[in-house]
C-alpha positions as CSV (number, residue, x, y, z in Angstrom):
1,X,-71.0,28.9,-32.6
2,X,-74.6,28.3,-32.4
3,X,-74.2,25.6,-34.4
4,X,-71.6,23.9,-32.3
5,X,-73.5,24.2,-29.4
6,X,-76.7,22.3,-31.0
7,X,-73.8,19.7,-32.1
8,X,-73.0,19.3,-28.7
9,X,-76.5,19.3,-27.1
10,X,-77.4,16.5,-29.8
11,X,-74.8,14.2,-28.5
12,X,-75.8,14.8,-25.1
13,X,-78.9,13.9,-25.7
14,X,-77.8,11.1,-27.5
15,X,-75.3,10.3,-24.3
16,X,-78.4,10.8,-22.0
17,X,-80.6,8.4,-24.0
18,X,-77.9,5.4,-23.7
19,X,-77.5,6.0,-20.3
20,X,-81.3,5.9,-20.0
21,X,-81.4,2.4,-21.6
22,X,-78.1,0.7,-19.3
23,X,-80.1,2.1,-16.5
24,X,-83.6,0.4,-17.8
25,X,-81.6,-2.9,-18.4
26,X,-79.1,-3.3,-15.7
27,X,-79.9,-4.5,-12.1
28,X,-76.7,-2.7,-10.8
29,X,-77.7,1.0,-11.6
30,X,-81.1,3.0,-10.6
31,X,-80.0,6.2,-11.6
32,X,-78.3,7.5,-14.5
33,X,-76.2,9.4,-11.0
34,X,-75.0,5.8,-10.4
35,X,-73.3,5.0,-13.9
36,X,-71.5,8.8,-13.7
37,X,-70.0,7.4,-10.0
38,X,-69.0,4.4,-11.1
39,X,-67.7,5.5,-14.2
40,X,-65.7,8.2,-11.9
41,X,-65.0,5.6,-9.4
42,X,-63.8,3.8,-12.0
43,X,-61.6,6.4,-14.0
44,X,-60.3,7.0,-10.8
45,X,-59.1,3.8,-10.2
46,X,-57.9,3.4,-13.8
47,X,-55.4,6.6,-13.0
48,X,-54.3,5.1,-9.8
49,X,-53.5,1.9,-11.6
50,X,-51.2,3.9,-14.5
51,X,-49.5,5.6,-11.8
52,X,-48.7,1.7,-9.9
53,X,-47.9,1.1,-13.1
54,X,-45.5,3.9,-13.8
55,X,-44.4,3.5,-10.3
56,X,-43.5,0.0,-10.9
57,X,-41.6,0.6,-13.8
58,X,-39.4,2.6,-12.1
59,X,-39.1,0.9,-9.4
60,X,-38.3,-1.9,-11.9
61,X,-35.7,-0.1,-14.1
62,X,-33.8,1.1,-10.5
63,X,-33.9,-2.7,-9.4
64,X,-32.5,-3.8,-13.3
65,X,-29.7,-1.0,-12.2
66,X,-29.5,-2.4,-9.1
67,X,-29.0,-5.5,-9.8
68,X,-26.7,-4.7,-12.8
69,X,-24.2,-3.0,-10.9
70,X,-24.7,-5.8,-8.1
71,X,-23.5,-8.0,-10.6
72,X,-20.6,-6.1,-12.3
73,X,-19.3,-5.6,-8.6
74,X,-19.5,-9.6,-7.5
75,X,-18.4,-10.0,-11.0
76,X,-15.2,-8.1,-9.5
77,X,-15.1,-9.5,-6.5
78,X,-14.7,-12.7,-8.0
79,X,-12.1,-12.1,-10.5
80,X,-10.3,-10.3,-6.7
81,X,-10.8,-13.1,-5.2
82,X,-9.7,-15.7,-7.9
83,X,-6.4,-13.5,-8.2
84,X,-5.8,-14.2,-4.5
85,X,-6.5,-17.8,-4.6
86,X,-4.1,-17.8,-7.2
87,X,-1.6,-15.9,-5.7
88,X,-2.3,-18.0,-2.4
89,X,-1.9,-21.3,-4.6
90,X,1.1,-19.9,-5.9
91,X,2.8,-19.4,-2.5
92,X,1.9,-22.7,-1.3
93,X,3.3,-24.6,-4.3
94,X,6.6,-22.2,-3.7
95,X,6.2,-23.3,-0.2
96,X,6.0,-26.8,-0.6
97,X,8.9,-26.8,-2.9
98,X,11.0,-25.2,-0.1
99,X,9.7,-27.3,2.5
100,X,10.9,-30.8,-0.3
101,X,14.3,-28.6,-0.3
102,X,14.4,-28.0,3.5
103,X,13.8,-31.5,4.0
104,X,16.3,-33.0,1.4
105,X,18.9,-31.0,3.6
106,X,17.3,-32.2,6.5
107,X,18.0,-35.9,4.9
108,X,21.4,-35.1,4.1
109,X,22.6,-33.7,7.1
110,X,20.6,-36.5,8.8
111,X,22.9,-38.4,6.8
112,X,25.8,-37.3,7.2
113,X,25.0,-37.5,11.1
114,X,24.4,-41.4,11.2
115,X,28.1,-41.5,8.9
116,X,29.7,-39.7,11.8
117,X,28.3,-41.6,14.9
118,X,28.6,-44.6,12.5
119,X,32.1,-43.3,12.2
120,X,32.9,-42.5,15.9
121,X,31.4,-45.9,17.0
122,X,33.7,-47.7,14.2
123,X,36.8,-45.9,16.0
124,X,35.7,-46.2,19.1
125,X,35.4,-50.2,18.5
126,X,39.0,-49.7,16.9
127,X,40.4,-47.8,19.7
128,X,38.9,-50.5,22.3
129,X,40.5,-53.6,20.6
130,X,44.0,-51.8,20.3
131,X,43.5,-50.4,24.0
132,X,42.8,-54.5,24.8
133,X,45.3,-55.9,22.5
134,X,48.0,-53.4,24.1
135,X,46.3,-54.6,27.5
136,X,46.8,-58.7,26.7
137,X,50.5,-57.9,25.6
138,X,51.0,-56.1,28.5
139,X,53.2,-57.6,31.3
140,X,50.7,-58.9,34.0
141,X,52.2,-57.0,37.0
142,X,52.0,-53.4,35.3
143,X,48.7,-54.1,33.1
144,X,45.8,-52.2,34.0
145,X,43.8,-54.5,36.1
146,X,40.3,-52.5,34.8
147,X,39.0,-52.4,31.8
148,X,38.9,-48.9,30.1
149,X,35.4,-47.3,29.3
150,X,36.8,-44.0,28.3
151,X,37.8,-43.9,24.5
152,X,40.9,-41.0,25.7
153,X,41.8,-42.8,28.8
154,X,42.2,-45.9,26.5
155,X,43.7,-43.5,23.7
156,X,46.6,-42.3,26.3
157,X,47.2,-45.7,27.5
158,X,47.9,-47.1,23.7
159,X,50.0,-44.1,22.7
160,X,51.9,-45.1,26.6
161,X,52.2,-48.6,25.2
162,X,53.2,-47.8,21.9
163,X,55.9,-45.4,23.1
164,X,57.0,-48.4,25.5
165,X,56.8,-50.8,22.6
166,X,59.1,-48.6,21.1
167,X,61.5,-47.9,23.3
168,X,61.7,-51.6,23.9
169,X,62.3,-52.5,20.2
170,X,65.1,-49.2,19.8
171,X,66.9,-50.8,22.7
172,X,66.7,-53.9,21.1
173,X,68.4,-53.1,18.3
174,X,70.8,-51.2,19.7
175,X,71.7,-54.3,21.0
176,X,71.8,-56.0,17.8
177,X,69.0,-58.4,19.1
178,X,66.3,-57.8,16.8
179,X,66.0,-60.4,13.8
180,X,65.5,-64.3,14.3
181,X,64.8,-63.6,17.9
182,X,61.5,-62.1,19.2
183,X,61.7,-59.4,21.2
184,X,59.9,-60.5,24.4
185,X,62.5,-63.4,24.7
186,X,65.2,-61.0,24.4
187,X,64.0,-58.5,27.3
């Protein structure tokens, strides 16, 4: 043990004489008292560094989590939100399809709306060149002396005419005047 213990002293000694010569040839130290603070100062400082260090590891491995899970979530979120679109695209093409439908019908009917009024107007023409044809054949002293407006009044007074025209003709030939000789002379 003695033996370790010279050991030792030797390479304090040998520690003591370095320090010796730093301090002879450095203008930052007068004592060897100043190379043991710094060199504490200094192994201090090393130790707080390693634990920033370690520190900021960690904080960067929970930040790589962080933003790792971050990611995987908008990752998600996206493939959410692209199945909505989707779904949302889909109802609008089904939508405008129904709308093209709604609107052929809408053309149809639209259509068939213009036929009818085309229609009525075509009978209504019809019925007011019989009404004024029945009206000009019409003896002048019971003629109407105004001319209809009112497609039934004008419909009631050709079916009146009509039934007169053909009680006029059954008498007529009752009388054995219809043939060569027109009716109106024969009345």
């Amino acid at each position: 043990n003695l033996e370790q213990s010279k050991k030792n002293l030797e390479a304090a000694d040998a520690y003591k004489t370095y320090l010796e010569r730093v301090v002879e040839t450095s203008e930052d130290f007068q004592e060897i008292g100043d190379i043991l603070k710094r060199y504490e100062t200094l192994e201090a400082y090393h130790e707080t560094l390693q634990n920033s260090v370690r520190d900021n590891m960690t904080n960067a491995e929970n930040s790589r989590r962080d933003l790792h899970k971050l990611t995987k979530d908008l990752q998600n979120e996206v493939l959410v939100q692209s199945s909505v679109i989707a779904d949302n695209q889909d109802r609008l093409e089904r939508a405008k399809v129904a709308t093209a439908e709604e609107e052929h019908k809408n053309e149809e009917r639209e259509e068939k709306a213009k036929d009818v009024i085309s229609q009525l107007g075509e009978g209504q023409m019809a019925t007011f060149n019989l009404y004024n044809r029945c009206r000009s054949t019409h003896m002048a002293e019971s003629r109407p002396k105004v001319e209809e407006r009112d497609v039934m009044k004008a419909l009631k007074y050709i079916e009146e005419r009509f039934i007169s025209l053909k009680d006029i003709v059954t008498t007529a030939q009752q009388r054995g005047l219809v043939g060569d000789t027109k009716v109106r002379d024969a009345v």
